[in-house]
C-alpha positions, 0 to 999 in steps of 0.5 A: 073071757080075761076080765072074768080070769081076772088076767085085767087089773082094769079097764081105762079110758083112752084118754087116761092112757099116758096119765096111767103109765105115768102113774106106773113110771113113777111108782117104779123110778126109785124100785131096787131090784134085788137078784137072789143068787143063781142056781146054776154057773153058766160054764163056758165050753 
């Protein structure tokens, strides 16, 4: 079962749905990404 992998962070409410994705939208909105450098070039052929 996922729940007892610990592959679920939780379980919500249908109703809770669109308040939930806003809660994570907004804890992404002002997220920086940062790449770390490449490993390997892609050369082209």
């Amino acid at each position: 079962m996922a729940a007892e992998r610990g592959y679920i962070d939780a379980v919500i409410e249908p109703s809770h749905t669109r308040l939930e994705i806003r809660r994570a939208l907004a804890m992404l909105a002002d997220k920086e990404g940062s790449h770390g450098a490449r490993k390997h070039l892609l050369m082209p052929l």
